[in-house]
N, C-alpha and C positions, 0 to 999 in steps of 0.2 A: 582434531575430531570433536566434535558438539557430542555432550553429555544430556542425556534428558532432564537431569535439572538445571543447569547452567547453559546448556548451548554452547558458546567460544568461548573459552578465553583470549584477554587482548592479545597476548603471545601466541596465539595459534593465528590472527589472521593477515591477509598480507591484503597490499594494492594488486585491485584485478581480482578478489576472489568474487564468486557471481552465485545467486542463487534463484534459480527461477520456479512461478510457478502458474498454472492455470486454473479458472474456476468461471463458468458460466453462470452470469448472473440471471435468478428468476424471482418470479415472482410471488415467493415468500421473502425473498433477501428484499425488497421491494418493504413489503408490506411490514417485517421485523424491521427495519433499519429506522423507517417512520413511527413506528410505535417507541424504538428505543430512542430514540433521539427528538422525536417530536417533531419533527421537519413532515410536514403534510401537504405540503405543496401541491396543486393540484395538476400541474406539469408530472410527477409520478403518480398520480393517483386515478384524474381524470382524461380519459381518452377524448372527449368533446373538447372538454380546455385543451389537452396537449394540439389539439387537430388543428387550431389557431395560432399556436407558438411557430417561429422560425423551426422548429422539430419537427412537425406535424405528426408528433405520436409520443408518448409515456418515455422517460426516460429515467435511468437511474439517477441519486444522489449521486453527486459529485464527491460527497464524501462516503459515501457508501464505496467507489472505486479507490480511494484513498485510506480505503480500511484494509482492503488488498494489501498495499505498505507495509501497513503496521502488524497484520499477519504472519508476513514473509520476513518481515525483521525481528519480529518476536518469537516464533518457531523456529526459524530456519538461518538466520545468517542476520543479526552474529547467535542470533536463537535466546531459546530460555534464560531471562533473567539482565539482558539488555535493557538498558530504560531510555527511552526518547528525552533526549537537549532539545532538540529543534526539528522542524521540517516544512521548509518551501514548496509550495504546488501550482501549478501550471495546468487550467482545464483546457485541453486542445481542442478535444470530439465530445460529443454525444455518446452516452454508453447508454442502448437499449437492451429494452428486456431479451434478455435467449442470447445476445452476444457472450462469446467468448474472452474473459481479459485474461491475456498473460502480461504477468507480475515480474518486472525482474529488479533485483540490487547489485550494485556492486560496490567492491570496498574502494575510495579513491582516497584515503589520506587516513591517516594513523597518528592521534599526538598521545604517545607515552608517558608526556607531564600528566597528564589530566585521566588516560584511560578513555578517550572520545573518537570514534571512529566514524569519519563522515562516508554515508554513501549515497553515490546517484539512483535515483529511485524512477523507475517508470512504468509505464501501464501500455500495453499494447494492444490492439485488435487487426487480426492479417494483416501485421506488422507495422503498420498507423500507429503512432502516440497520442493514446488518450489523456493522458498522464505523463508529467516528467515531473522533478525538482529534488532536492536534496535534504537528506536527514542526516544529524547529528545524536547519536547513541554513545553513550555510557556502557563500558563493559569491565567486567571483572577481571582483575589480573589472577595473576597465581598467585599464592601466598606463600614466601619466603625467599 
């Protein structure tokens, strides 16, 4: 069971554990993600440019969906206090404004030398892959 400071322990998690989650993206996630990051691309910003792209309308950062991830691995599985090794990403779709993404991870490997738990990570929308690829997180064991 995840701790509100720690989250997992390596010992608590196994191959197959899942954690999912939903969050509709708008248009302040939009406008915060470009300010935090500095990505102003005018494919998110401007609707005249976006009308001319293979999109034909505003879409979200790509890594703005890919913060999804890092939310759901950070919070929630293996939770508080994991720290990202690695993570491969794969853009499939288009994530506009007002969609729906659900987040999901799961645990697929376990190496006990290291304390490294790799999981498949994806992004959904009515059940479409906006998102796949895989993260490599660091977690805490028990002590003793």
């Amino acid at each position: 069971m995840p701790n509100a400071a720690s989250g997992f322990y390596f010992e608590e998690l196994s191959i197959g554990q899942v954690a999912e989650s939903a969050r509709t993206v708008t248009e302040a996630d939009i406008l915060m993600f470009g300010a935090a990051s500095g990505d102003m691309n005018p494919v998110h910003f401007d609707a005249a440019f976006a009308a001319t792209t293979r999109f034909e309308e505003r879409i979200a950062h790509g890594m703005l969906t890919a913060s999804h991830v890092s939310a759901l691995i950070g919070m929630r599985l293996p939770g508080p206090g994991s720290v990202y090794v690695s993570q491969s990403l794969q853009f499939k779709r288009p994530v506009k404004i007002g969609a729906t993404v659900t987040t999901r991870v799961e645990v697929t490997a376990l190496d006990p030398a290291k304390g490294f738990v790799t999981l498949s990570t994806t992004c959904l929308i009515a059940g479409k892959a906006v998102l796949s690829g895989e993260a490599v997180v660091m977690v805490a064991k028990r002590e003793g």
